[in-house]
C-alpha positions in Angstrom: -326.2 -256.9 -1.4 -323.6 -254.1 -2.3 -324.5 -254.8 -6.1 -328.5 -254.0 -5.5 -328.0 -251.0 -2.9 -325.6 -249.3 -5.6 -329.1 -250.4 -8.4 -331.1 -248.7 -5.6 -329.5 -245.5 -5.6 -328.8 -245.4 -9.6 -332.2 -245.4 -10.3 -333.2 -242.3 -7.5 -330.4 -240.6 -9.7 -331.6 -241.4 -13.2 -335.5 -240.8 -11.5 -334.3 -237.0 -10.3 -332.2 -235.6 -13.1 -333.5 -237.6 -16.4 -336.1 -236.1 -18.6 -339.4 -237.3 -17.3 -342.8 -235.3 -18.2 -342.2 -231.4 -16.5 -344.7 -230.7 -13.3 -344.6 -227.3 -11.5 -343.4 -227.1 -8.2 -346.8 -225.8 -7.6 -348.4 -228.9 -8.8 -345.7 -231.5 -6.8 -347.9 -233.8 -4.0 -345.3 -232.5 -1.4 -344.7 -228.9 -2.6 -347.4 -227.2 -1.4 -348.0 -223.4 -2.7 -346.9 -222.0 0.1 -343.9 -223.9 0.6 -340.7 -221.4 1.6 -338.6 -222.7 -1.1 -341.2 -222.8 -4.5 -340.1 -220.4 -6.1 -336.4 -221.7 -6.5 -337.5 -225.1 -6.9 -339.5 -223.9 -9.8 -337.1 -221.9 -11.2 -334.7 -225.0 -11.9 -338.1 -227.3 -13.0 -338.6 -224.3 -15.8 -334.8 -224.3 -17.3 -335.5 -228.2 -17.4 -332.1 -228.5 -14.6 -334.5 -230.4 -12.0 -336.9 -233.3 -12.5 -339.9 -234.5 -10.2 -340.4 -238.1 -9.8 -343.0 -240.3 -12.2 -345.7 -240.0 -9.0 -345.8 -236.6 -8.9 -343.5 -236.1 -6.0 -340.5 -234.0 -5.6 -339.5 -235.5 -1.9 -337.8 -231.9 -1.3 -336.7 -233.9 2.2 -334.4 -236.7 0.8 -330.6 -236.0 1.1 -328.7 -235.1 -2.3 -325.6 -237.4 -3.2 -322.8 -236.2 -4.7 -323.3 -237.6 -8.0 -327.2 -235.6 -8.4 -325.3 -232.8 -7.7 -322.2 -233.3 -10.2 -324.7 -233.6 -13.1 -327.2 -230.4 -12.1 -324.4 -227.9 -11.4 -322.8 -229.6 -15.0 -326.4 -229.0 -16.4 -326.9 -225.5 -14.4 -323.8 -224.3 -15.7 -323.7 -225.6 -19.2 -320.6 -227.3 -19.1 -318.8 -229.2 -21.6 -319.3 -233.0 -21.4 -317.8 -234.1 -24.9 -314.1 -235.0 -24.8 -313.7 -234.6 -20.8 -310.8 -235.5 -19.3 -310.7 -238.4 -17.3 -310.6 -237.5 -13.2 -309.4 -241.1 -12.5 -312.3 -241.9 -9.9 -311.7 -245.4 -8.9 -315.2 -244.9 -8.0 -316.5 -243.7 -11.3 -315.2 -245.7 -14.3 -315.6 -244.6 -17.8 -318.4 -246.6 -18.0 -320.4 -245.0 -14.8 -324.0 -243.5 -15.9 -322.8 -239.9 -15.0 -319.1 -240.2 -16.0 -319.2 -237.2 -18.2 -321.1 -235.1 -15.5 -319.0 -235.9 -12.9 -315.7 -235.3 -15.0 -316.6 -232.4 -16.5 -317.2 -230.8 -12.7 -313.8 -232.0 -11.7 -312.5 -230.4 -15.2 -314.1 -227.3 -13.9 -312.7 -227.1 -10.8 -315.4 -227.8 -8.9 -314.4 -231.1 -7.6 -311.3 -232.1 -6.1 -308.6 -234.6 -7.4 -308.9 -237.6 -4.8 -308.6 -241.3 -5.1 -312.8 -241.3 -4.8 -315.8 -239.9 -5.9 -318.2 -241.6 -3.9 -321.1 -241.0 -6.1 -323.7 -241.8 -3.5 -322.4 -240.1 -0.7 -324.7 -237.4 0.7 -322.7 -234.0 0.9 -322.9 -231.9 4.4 -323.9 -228.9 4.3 -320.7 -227.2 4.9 -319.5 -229.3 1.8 -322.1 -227.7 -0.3 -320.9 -224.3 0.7 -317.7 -225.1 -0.6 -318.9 -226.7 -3.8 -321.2 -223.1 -4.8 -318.6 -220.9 -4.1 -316.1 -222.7 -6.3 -318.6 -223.5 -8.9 -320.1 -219.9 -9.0 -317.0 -217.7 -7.6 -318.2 -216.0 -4.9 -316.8 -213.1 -3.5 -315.1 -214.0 0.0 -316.7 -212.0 3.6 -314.9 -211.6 6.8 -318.2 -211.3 8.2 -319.5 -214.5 10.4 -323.3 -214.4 11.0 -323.6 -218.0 12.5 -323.1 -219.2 15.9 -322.1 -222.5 15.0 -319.2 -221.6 12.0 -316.0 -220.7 13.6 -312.6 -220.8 11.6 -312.0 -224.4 12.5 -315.5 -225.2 11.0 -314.9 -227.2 7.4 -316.1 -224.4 4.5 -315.6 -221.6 6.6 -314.5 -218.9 4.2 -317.0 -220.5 2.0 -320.3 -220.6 4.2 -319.5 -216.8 4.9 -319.5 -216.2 0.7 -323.1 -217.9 0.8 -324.0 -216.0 3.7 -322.7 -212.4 2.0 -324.5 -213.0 -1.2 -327.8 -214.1 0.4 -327.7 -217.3 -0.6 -328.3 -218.5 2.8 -329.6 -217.0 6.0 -329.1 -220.1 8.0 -332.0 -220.6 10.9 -333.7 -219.1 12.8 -331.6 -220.0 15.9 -329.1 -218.5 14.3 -326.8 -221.5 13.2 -325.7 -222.8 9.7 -325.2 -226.2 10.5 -323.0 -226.9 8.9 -322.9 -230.8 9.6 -326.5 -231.9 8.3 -326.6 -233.5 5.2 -328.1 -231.4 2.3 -331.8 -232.2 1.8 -333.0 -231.4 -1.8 -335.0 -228.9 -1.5 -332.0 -227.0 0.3 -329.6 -228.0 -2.7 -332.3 -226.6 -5.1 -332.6 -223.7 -3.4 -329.2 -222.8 -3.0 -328.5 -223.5 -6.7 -331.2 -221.5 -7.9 -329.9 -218.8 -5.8 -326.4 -218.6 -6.8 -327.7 -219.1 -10.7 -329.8 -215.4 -10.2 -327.6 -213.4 -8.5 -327.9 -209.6 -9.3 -326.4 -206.3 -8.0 -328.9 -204.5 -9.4 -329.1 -200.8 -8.0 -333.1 -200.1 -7.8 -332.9 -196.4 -6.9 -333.7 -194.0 -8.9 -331.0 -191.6 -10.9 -330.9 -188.4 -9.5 -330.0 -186.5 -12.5 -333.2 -187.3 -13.9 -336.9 -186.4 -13.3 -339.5 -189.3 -13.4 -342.8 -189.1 -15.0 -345.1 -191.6 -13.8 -349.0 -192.4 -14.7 -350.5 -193.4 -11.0 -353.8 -195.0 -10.9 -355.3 -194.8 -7.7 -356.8 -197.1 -6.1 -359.1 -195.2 -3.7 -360.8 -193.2 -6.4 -359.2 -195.4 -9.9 -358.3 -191.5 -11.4 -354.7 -191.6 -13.3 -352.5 -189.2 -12.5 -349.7 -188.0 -14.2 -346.6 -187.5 -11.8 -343.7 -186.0 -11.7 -340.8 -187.1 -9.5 -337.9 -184.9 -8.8 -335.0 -185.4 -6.1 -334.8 -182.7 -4.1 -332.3 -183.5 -1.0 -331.0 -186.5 1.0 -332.2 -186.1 4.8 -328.7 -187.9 6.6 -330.8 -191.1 5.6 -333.0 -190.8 2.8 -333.0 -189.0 -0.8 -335.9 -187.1 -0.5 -338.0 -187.1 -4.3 -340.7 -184.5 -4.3 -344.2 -185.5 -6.3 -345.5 -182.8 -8.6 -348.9 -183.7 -9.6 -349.7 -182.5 -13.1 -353.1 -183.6 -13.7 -354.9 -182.1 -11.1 -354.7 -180.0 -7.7 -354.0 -183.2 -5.6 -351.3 -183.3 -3.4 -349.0 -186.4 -3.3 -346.5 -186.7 -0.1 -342.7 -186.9 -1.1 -341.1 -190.5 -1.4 -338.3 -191.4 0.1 -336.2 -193.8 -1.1 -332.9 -195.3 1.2 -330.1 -197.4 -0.3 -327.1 -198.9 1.2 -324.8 -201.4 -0.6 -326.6 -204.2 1.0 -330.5 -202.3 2.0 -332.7 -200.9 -0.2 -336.2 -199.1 1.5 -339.0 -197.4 0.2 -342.0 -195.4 1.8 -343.8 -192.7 1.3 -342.9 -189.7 3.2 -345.5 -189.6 6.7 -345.1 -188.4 9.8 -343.5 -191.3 10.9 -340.7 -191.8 8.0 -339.1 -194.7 9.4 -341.4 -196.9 8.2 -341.3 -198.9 4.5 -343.5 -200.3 2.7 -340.9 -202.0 0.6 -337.8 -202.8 2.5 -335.3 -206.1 1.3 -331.7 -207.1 1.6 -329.0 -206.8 -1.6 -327.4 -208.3 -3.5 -330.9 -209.6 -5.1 -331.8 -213.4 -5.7 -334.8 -215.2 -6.7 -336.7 -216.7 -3.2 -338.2 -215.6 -0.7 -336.1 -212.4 0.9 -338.5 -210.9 4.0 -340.9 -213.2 5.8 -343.7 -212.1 7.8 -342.2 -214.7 10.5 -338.8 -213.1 10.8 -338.0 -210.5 13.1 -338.9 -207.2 12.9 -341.0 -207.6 9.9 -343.9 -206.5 10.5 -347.4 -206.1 9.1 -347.1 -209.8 8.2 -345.5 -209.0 4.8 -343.6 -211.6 2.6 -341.3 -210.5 -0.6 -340.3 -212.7 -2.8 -338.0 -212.2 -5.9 -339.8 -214.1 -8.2 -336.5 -212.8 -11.3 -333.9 -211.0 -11.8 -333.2 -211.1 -15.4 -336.5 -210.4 -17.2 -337.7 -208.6 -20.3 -340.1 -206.1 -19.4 -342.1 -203.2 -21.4 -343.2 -200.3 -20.2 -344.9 -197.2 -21.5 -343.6 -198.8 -25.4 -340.0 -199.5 -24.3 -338.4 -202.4 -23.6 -336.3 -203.1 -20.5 -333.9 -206.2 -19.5 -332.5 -207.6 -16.8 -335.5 -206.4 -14.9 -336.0 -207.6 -10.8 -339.2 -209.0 -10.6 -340.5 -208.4 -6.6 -343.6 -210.1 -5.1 -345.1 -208.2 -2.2 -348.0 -210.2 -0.3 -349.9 -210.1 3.1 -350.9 -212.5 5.6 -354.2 -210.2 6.4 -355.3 -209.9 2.8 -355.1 -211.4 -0.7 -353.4 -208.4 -2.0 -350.1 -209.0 -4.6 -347.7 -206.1 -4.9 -345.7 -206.6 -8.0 -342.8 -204.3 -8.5 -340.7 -204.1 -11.5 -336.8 -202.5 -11.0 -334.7 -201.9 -14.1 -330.9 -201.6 -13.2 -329.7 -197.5 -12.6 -333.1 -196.6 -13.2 -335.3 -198.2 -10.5 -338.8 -198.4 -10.5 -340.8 -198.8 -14.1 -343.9 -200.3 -13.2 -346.2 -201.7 -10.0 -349.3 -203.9 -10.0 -351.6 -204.7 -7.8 -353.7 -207.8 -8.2 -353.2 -207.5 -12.1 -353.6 -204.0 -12.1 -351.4 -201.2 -13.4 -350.7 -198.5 -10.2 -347.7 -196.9 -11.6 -346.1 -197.0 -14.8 -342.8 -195.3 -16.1 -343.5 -192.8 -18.9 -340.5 -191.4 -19.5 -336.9 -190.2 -17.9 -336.1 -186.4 -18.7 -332.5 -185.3 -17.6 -332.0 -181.6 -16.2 
């Protein structure tokens, strides 16, 4: 019985993480389009790290075992599976399917020496915490956001790392929980996360002026504008808009940055509101959801990348972070495009240019 429960659960390995024919998370039976976690899930289904099974399922809600995950952080990661040294699993023998995955983690630190591997153990969330920050060196936070993570909780230090780089948010009560057994589509997520994390500073240099070509969309005219800082007002850096095509005035835009907030509005009346407001550092996923709190306008953002090539105006810009802005009350899609230590170089909305960087001039 042992014998055909450890066949069982070979097979749901070799099903998730072996080639098989490549289907979109969008297209997956139990992935729907609107599904919170899409975007990551696609993200490892592009770079060929994630598999769907042969029926055109992706069963995001069955629990990952420890084995799945030693061979997609080894495949996530590149690492080395020729000539790995032998972790002495008495669990995983030299002839085990994923021997070479599951050494090569344990080579890389990722894994702990221990008598066993259990390959088809399911890992706890805690656990997984623990298992990213080694495998993607996170940078340790004393700050605790969860109700249920103390310092006796296993992967403290760990689940605070996830929590500081936005990996995780935990829910909506407030807890991590820390216990549960990660589910796949959480693992994917996660992964996908920690795999696109970027500092990138979005604002815009204040040593230069901007030149922009605007095309409205209340009377489709392009207008050619300039955008100069002019002061920071104990919250904001205030960037006047010169408008060189016409008499047409343009309100100043405001632009507030923190190491770990970035907001954007145009200056009104009532500044404190943004039309584009997210957390830092930046990862792919969703990052403000029109069902947390204080969002408002039923807005979503999603990075959908943060290391694309990009051109703009002629020239060519990497390591671009790719932000999708949509609304609950329309079919509107706000993309934004933010080089690093230059910010903005181009917006669309619903495949149309609105703004485009022509050029940086320093004075």
């Amino acid at each position: 019985m042992r014998r055909i429960f450890a066949m069982i659960c070979l097979a749901m390995i070799v099903v998730w993480v072996s080639p098989s024919e490549q289907v979109k998370a969008a297209n997956f039976k139990d992935v729907l389009r609107n599904h919170t976690l899409k975007t990551e899930i696609d993200y490892l289904i592009d770079r060929d790290i994630i598999k769907g099974y042969p029926d055109g399922t992706f069963k995001p809600n069955d629990s990952v075992t420890r084995a799945q995950a030693a061979v997609l952080l080894t495949r996530a990661l590149g690492l080395n599976t020729s000539n790995v040294k032998n972790p002495n699993y008495q669990d995983v023998p030299v002839t085990h399917t994923y021997y070479r995955e599951i050494a090569a983690a344990h080579n890389a630190g990722i894994f702990q020496t221990a008598q066993k591997f259990t390959p088809s153990g399911t890992i706890p969330r805690g656990t997984m915490a623990i298992i990213l920050q080694r495998a993607f060196q996170l940078e340790d936070s004393d700050t605790n956001y969860f109700a249920d993570v103390t310092e006796r909780t296993d992967g403290y230090q760990a689940i605070l790392a996830m929590a500081n780089n936005s990996i995780t948010r935990g829910y909506q009560d407030g807890t991590f929980k820390p216990n549960v057994v990660l589910t796949r589509a959480h693992f994917s997520a996660f992964m996908a996360r920690a795999l696109t994390i970027s500092k990138h500073k979005l604002i815009k240099d204040r040593k230069y002026m901007y030149t922009y070509a605007f095309t409205s969309t209340e009377d489709n005219h392009t207008y050619t504008l300039n955008y100069k800082y002019s002061h920071n007002d104990g919250k904001n850096d205030v960037w006047t808009i010169t408008n060189t095509t016409n008499s047409k005035l343009f309100n100043d835009e405001l632009l507030y940055y923190e190491d770990f907030v970035y907001g954007q509005a145009i200056a009104q009346e009532f500044s404190s509101h943004y039309d584009l407001f997210i957390e830092l550092p930046l990862r792919i996923g969703i990052v403000r959801h029109e069902d947390d709190d204080g969002v408002i306008g039923g807005i979503r953002i999603t990075v959908k990348d943060t290391k694309a090539t990009l051109q703009a105006n002629g020239v060519t810009y990497n390591n671009v972070a790719i932000l999708e802005e949509t609304n609950v009350f329309n079919t509107d899609v706000n993309l934004y495009y933010f080089a690093d230590n230059i910010g903005l170089v181009k917006q669309m909305k619903n495949g149309k240019v609105i703004y485009e960087l022509l050029k940086q001039t320093a004075y």
